[in-house]
C-alpha positions as CSV (number, residue, x, y, z in Angstrom):
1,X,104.9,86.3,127.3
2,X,102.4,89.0,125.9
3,X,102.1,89.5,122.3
4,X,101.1,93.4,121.5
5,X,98.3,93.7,118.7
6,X,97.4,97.1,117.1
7,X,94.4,97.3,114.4
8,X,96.9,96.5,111.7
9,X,97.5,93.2,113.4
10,X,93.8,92.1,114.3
11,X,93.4,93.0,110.4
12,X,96.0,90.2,109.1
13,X,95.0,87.3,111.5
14,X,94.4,84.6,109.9
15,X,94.7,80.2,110.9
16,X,96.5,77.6,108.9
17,X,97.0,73.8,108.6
18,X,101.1,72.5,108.8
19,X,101.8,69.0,107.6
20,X,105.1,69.8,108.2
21,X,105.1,71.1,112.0
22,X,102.4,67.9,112.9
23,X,105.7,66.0,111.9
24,X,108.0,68.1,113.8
25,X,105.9,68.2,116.8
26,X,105.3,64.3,116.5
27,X,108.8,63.8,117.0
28,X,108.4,65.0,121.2
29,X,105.6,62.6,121.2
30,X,107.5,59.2,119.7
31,X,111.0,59.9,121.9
32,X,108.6,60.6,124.8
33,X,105.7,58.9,125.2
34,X,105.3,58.9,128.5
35,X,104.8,62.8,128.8
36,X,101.6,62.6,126.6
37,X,99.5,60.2,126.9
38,X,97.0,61.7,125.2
39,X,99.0,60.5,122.0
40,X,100.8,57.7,123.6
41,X,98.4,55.1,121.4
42,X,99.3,56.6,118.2
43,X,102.9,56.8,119.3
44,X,102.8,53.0,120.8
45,X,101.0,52.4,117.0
46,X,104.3,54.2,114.8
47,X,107.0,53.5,116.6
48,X,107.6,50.2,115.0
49,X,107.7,51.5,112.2
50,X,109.7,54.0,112.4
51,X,112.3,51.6,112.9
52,X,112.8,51.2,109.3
53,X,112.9,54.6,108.7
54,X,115.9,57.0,108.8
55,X,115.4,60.2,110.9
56,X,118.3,60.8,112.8
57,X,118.9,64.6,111.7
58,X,115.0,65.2,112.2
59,X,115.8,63.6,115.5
60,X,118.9,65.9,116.3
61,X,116.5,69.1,115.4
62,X,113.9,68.0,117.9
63,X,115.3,67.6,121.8
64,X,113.4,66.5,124.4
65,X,112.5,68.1,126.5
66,X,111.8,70.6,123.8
67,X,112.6,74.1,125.1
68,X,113.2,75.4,121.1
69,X,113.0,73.5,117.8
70,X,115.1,75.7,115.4
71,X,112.6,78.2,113.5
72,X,114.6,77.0,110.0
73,X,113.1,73.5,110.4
74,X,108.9,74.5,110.6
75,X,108.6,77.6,109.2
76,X,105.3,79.5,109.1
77,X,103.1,78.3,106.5
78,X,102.3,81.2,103.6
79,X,98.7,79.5,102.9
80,X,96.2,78.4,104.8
81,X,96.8,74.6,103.4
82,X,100.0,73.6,102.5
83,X,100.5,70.3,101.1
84,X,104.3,68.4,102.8
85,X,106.2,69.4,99.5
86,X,105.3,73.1,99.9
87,X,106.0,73.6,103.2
88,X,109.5,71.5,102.5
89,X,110.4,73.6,99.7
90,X,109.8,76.7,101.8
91,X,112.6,75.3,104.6
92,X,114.9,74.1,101.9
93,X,115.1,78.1,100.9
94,X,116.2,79.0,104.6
95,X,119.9,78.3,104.0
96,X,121.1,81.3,105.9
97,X,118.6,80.5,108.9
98,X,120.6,77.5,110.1
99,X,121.1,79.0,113.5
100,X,120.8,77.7,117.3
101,X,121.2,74.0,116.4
102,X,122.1,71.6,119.3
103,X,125.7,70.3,118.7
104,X,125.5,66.4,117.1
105,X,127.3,65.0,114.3
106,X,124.0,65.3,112.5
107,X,123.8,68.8,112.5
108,X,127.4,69.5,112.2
109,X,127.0,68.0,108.5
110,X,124.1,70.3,108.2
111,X,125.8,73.3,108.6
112,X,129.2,71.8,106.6
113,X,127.2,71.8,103.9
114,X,123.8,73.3,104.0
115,X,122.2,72.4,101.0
116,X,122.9,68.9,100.6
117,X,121.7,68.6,104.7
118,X,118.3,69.9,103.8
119,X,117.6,67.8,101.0
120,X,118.6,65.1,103.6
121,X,115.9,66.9,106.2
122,X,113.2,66.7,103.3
123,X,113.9,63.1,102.9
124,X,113.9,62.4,106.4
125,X,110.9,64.1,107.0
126,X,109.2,62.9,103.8
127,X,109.9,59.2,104.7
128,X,109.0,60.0,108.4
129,X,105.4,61.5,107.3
130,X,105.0,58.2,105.2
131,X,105.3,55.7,108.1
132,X,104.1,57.6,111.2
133,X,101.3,61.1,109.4
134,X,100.0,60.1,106.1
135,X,98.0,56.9,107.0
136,X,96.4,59.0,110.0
137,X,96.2,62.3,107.9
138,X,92.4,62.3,106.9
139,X,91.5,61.9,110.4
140,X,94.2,64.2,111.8
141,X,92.7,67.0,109.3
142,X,89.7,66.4,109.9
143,X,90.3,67.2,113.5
144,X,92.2,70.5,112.8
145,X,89.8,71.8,110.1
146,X,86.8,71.3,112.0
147,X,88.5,73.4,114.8
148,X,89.4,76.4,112.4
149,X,85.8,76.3,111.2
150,X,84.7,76.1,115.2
151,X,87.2,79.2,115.7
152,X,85.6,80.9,112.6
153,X,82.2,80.5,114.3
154,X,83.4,82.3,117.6
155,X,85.5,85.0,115.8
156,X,81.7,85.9,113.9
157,X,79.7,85.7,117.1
158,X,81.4,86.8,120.0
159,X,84.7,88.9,118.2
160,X,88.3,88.5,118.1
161,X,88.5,88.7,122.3
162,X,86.9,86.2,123.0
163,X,88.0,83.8,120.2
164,X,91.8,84.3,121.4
165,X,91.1,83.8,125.0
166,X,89.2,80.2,124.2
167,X,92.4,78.9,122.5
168,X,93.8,77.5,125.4
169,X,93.5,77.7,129.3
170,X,96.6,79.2,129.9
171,X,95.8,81.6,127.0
172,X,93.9,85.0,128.1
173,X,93.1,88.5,126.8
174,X,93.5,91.9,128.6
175,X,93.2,95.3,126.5
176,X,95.7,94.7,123.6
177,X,97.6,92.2,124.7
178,X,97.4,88.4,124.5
179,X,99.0,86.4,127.1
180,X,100.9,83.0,126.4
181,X,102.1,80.6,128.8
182,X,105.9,80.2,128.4
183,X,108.6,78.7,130.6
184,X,111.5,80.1,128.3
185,X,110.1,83.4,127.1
186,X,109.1,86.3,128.9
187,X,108.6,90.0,128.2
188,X,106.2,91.9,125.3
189,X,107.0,90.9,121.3
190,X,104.9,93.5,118.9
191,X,102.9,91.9,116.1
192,X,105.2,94.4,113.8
193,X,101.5,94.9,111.9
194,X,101.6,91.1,110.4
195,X,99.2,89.7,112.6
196,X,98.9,86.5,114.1
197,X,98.8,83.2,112.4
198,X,96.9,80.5,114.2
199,X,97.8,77.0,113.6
200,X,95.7,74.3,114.9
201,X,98.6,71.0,116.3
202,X,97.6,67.2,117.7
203,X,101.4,66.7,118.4
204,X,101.3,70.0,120.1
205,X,99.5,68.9,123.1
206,X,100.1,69.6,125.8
207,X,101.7,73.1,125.0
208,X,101.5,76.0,123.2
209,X,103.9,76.9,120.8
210,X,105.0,80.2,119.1
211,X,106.7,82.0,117.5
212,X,107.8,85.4,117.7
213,X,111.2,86.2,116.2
214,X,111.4,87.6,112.5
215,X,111.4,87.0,109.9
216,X,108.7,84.9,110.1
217,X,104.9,85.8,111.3
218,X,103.9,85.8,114.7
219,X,102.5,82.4,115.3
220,X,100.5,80.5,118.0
221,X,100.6,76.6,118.0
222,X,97.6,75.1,119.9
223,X,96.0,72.2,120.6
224,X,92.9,71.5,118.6
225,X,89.4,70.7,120.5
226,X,88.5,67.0,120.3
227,X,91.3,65.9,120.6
228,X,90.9,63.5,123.7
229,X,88.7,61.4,121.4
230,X,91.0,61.0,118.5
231,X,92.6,57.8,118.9
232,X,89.7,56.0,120.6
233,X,88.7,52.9,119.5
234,X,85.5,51.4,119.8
235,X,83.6,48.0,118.2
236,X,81.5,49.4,115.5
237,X,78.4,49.0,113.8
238,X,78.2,49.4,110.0
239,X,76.3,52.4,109.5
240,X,72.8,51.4,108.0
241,X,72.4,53.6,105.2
242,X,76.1,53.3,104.0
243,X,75.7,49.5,104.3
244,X,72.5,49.8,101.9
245,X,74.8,51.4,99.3
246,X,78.2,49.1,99.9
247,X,77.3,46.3,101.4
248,X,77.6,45.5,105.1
249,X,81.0,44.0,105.1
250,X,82.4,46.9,103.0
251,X,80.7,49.4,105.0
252,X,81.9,47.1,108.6
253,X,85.4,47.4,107.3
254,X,85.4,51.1,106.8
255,X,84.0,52.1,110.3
256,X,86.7,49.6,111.6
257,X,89.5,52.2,109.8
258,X,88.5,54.9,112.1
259,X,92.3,54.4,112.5
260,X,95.1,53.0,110.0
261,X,95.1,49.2,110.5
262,X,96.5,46.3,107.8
263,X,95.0,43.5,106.6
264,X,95.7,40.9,109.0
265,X,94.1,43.4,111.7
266,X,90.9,44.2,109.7
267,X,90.3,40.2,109.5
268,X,90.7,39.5,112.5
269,X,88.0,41.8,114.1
270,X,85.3,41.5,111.1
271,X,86.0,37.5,111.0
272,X,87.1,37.4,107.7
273,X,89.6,35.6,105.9
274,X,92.6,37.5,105.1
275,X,92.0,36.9,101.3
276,X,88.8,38.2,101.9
277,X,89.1,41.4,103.1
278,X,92.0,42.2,101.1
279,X,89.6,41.5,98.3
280,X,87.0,43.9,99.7
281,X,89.9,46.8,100.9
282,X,91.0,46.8,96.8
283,X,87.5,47.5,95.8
284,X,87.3,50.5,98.6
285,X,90.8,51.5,97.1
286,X,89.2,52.0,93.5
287,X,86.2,53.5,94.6
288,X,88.5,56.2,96.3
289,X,86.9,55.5,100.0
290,X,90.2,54.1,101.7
291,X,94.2,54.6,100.7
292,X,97.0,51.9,101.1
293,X,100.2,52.8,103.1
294,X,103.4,51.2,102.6
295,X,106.3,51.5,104.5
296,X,108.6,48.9,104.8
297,X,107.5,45.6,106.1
298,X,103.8,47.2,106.8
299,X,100.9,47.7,104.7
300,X,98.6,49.9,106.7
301,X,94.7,51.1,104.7
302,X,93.2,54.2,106.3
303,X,89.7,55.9,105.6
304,X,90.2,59.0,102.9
305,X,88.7,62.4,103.5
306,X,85.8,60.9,101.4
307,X,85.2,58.1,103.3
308,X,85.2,60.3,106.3
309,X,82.4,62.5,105.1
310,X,80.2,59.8,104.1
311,X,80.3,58.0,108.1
312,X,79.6,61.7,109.3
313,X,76.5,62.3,107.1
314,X,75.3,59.2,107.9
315,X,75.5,59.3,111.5
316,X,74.0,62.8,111.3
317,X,71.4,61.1,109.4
């Protein structure tokens, strides 16, 4: 597929963040692990989780294999970051867009009665993001952020070729056109002068996704770089200078949350006594430097966007 720019459209290019398609796109990942294993140890990490969790319409939405996911269900985002409830407000509005749904009892509901089956979708999706996005979130974003900034970088050095052609392998540019691998689309779509919104995606890997048809903006799904690295796991060393300021332990226990783990799992690797560490996690609560996820049965602390700063300034340090 080859998506036609004019100066209009290199004008009113711009990159966003989606909370709401890393769900979407997570969904491939969790009913098919197997086909990325890239993101099979985040996806071996939720899926027992999700079993308390109702997404069966969210489910419905997203086939696999995963020739189209229903434009209604991830829309563009209008900002750069959107926060879940904006982006879910923005899909609840699309009540006339409920179009080129597979056929499920689900989805039959959904179009029976649209509104009521999108403020099911937004609950789905909200309870979803809970158990299997939010406790991964800082980490995830700081992934996608530091790839708009990397793109950013390119686009002022080297122009707007050259940053398009790097987003992807199969991605390349030639005169005014920008070429996409597809399997199910073919043939030129025009920009239609609104540019092209970039949106960094983990859960996209390994694919590109767009999208083309209006109303929405022209869009181009990709895989972020560093993303190989994101779910590694390796025994850690409290950084020094952090561990002058918090303490060892304190400081051990947040390099250990490099990804979402619960008590019992933070004890066991620092040596710790259950009571202990919870005792330690509560004060790293307060002080704003991890967050507690609940879901169910599970109890899951993860580093904030803070936290994440402070171990990346000190290992620059």
């Amino acid at each position: 597929m080859e998506l036609i720019f004019t100066t209009q459209d290199v004008a009113n290019t711009r990159f966003a963040i989606s909370p709401l398609w890393e769900v979407v796109a997570s969904v491939r990942v969790v009913k098919n692990p197997a086909a990325h294993s890239l993101l099979r140890p985040w996806a071996e990490q939720v899926s027992r989780r999700l079993r308390d969790v109702d997404w069966r319409l969210l489910s419905d939405l997203v086939p696999v294999p995963t020739p189209y996911i229903p434009g209604f269900v991830c829309p563009p985002p209008a900002t750069s970051v959107p926060d879940l409830e904006v982006e879910l407000a923005a899909m609840r509005a699309l009540t006339d867009d409920l179009t080129d749904l597979p056929d499920t009892r689900h989805t039959r509901a959904l179009l029976a009665d649209p509104e009521r089956g999108l403020e099911r979708l937004s609950e789905e999706i909200r309870n979803y993001w809970a158990a299997a996005i939010e406790p991964y979130w800082a980490r995830i974003g700081a992934l996608l952020e530091g790839d708009v900034l990397y793109r950013a970088r390119t686009l002022a050095g080297h122009g707007l070729r050259q940053m398009l052609a790097d987003l992807d392998p199969g991605v390349s540019w030639e005169g005014e056109r920008l070429r996409l691998p597809s399997v199910h689309c073919t043939g030129e779509r025009p920009l239609r002068g609104m540019g092209l919104l970039l949106v960094p995606s983990v859960f996209t890997w390994p694919r590109v996704f767009s999208v083309t048809a209006p109303p929405y903006q022209p869009t181009v799904r990709y895989p972020p770089r560093g993303l190989a690295t994101l779910w590694e796991h390796a025994e850690v060393e409290p950084p020094q200078a952090l561990a002058a300021v918090l303490g060892r332990t304190r400081a051990r226990l947040l390099a250990e949350l490099d990804q979402p783990a619960s008590t019992r799992e933070l004890a066991q690797r620092t040596g710790l006594t259950e009571p202990g560490a919870n005792q330690h996690l509560t004060a790293l609560r307060k002080a704003g430097l991890c967050s507690a996820h609940r879901t169910g049965r599970f109890v899951l602390y993860a580093r904030t966007a803070v936290a994440e700063t402070l171990l990346r300034q000190d290992a620059r340090a």
